[in-house]
N, C-alpha and C positions, 0 to 999 in steps of 0.2 A: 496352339500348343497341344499335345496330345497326354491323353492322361490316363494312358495303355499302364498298364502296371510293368517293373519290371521282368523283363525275362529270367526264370529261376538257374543259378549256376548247377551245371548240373553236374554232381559225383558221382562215379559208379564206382561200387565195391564188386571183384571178381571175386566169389567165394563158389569153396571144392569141398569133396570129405576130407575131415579132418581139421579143417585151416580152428586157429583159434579166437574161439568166439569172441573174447575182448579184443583182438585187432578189427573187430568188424563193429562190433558194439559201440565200444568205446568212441571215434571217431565219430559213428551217426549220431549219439546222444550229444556230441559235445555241437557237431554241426545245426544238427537240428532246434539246441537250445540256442544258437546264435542267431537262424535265421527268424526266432521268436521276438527276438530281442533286438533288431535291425531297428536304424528308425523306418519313419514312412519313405519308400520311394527307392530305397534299396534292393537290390536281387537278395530274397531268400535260395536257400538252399534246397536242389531237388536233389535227396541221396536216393539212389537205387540199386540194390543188391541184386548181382546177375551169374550166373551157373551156368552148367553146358549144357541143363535142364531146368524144368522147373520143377516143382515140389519138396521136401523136406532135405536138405542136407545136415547130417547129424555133425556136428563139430568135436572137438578133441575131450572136449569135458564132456560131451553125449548132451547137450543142448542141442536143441531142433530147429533149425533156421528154415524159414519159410521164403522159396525163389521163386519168385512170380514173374522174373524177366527170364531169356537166356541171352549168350553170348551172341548167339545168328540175329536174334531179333530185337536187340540192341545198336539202334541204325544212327543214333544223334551223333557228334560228334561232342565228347567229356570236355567239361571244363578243367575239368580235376580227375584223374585214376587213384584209387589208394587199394593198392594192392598188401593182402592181410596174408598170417605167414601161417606155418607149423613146423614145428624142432619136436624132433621124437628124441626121449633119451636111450640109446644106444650102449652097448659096450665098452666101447669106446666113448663114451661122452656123447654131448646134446650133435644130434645131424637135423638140419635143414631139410624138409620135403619138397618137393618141384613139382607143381602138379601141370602137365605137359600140356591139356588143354585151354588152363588159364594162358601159360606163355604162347601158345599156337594164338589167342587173342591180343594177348599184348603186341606180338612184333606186328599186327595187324591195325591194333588202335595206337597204341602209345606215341608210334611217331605223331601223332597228329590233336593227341592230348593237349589242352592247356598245358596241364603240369601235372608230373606222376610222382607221385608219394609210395613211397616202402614203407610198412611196419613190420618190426623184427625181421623173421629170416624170409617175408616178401621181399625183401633185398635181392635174393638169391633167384626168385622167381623173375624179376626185373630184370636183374642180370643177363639171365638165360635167354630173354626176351632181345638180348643184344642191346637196350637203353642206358646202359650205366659206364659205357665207353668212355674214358677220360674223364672222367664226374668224381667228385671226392663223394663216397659216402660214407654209411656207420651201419651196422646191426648187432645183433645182440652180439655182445661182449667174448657170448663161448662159441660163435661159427664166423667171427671175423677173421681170425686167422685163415680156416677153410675158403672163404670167398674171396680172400688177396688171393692164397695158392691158386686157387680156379680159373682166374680170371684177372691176370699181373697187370693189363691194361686199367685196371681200377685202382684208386686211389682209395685204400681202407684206411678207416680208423676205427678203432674197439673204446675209445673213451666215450663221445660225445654223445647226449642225450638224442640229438636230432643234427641231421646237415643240412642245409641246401644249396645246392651245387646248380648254379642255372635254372631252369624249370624241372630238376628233379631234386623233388625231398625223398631224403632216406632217416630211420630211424631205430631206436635201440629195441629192446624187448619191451613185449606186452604192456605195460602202465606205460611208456612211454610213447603211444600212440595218443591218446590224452595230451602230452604235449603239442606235440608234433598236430594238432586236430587245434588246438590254441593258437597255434604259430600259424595255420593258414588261417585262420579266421580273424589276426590281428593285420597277415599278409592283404587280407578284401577289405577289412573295415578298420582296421587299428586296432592302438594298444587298449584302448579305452572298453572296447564292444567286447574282445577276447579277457580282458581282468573281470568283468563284469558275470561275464560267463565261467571265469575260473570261481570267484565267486558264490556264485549259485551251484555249481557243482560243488562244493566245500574240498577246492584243490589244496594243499598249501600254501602254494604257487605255482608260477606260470616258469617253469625252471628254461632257461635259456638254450640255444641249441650245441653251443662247445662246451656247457657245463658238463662235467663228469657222470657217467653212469652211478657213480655212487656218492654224491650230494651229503654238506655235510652233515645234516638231521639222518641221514641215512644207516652215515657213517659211523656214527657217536650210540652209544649203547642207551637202553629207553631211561633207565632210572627208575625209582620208586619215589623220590621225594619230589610233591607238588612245585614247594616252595623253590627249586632247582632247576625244575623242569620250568614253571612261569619268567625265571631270571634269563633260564637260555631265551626264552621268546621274548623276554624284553632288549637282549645282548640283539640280536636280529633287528629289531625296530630304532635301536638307538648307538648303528656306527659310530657316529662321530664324536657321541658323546665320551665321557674319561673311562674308561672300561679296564682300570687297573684292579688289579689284587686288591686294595686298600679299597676305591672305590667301589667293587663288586660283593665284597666282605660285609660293607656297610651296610648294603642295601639289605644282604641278610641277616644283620645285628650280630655278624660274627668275629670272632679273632682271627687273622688273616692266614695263620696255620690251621685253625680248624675248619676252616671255609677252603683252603687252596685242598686240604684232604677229602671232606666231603663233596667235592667238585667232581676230583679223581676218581673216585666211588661210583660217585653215581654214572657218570660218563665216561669214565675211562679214558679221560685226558686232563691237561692241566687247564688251569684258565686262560691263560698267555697262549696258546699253542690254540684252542676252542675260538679265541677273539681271533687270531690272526686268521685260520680260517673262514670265519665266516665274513670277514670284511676282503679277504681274498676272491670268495667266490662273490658277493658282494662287488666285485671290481672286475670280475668277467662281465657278472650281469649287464654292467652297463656300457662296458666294453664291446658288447653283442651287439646291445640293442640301442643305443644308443651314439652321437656324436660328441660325446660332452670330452672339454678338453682335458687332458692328464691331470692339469692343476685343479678342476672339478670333482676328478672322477676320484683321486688322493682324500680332497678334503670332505668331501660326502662319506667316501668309506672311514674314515677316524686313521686313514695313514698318515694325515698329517703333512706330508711332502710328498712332489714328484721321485722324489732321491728312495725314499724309503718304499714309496710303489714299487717302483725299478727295481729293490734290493731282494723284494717278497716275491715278485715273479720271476728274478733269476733263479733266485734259490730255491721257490718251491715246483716252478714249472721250467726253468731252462729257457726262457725265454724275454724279450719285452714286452713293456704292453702296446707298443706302436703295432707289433710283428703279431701279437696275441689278437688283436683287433681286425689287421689285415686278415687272418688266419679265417676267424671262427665268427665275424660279421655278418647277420644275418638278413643283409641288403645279398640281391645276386652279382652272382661276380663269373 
């Protein structure tokens, strides 16, 4: 038996002036902390930053990245492309940059990539590249519209934190590369290696790929009071539990009028309205990631029935969860 170590999966980042430094960062901090954290006998991760030169390319914040590959002398064949983006703000609103020598390499490697990953408006760059033909993807929220119009052969969407469409993942703006960098490292090793790793970065969590660009912690305004702030993160950890007015009241020693006002205050929603959300998004999560069946995925989230699932994602998404699952599962399809 041989006891060769594995072979490293190899990344490469195509980075240009300008591109932004967290789509390139982010992603290697997150890879690189996983291939630490591998057990023994796993492929670690080879990430390699490559240019159409080598030497400093300054990025959008005027950080100075160091290329020590170029594109001609990058001869491996990628297990993984993650192509990193940049949006100038314009006049008119955020536009997408194309840097024409990164895509003169893509239509050259990318058919033959393992799997090519977009961050933000790298979608655009991928695109250009010809690889996003027939593939559903996502980019940031303010240049999806522009990359349907460009390009009608693609399947956009402006919500989802992250897609993957066959062997290409696409993704939303900038911190959501961090996702999208979790999602492939749960794709090589599991959910286990990638939470482990969310973890140790001090992520939130590990947000799912059709969750919404704006998430409800997002959503919800920060608050001043501890005691409010600790109840929403217990509201998060305990779905199933009784999460009524009366119930939520108590836990803060309050009268359930002064509790349902100081709720509003702090968060700018009601309690009813904050629970139902978060046991919704709650119900994508596992929706995504998961097989567990309706009557599972109900009584985990605190809906209680298949009936009252159904009622929450008609009404608050237009949809099922059979069709919601189909949709935004993040097996390939």
């Amino acid at each position: 038996m041989s006891n060769s170590p594995p072979v490293p999966h190899l990344v490469v980042i195509p980075v240009f002036p300008g591109v932004n430094a967290l789509d390139v960062t982010g992603p290697a901090e997150i890879l690189a902390l996983a291939g630490r954290m591998l057990p023994e006998g796993r492929a670690p991760y080879d990430v390699r930053v490559v240019g159409e030169r080598r030497g400093d390319v300054v990025t959008f914040s005027g950080v100075r990245l160091c290329v020590d590959g170029t594109f001609a002398g990058e001869r491996e064949r990628p297990d993984t492309v993650l192509v990193p983006g940049r949006v100038d703000i314009g006049p008119q609103g955020p536009v997408p940059q194309v840097d024409e020598a990164v895509v003169a390499w893509l239509r050259e490697v990318g058919p033959e990539a393992g799997r090519v990953a977009s961050v933000c408006a790298g979608a655009h760059v991928t695109a250009a590249a010809g690889l996003l033909g027939g593939h559903r993807v996502t980019t940031h929220w303010a240049t999806a519209a522009r990359l349907a119009a460009e390009y009608p052969e693609i399947e956009v969407e402006a919500d989802p934190i992250f897609v993957r469409s066959g062997r290409m993942w696409t993704s939303a703006g900038l911190t959501s590369s961090m996702d999208l960098a979790l999602a492939l490292v749960a794709d090589d090793h599991g959910d286990q290696v990638a939470l482990e790793v969310a973890r140790i970065m001090v992520m939130y969590l590990q947000r799912p790929g059709g969750q919404s660009q704006f998430s409800v912690p997002l959503a919800q305004q920060a608050g001043g009071r501890d005691d409010v702030r600790s109840l929403r993160l217990w509201i998060g950890a305990h779905l199933d539990a009784d999460l009524s007015v009366p119930a939520l009241a108590s836990r803060l020693a309050m009268s359930e009028r002064h509790f349902a006002r100081t709720f509003h205050a702090e968060t700018g929603s009601t309690p009813g309205a904050f629970v139902e959300e978060m046991r919704l998004e709650a119900a994508r999560r596992l929706l995504e990631r998961t097989g567990r069946v309706l009557d599972d995925v109900a009584r985990a989230c605190g809906f209680g029935s298949v009936e009252t699932l159904h009622r929450v994602f008609r009404d608050r998404l237009g949809t099922t969860p059979a069709a919601y699952r189909r949709r935004f599962r993040t097996a390939a399809h």
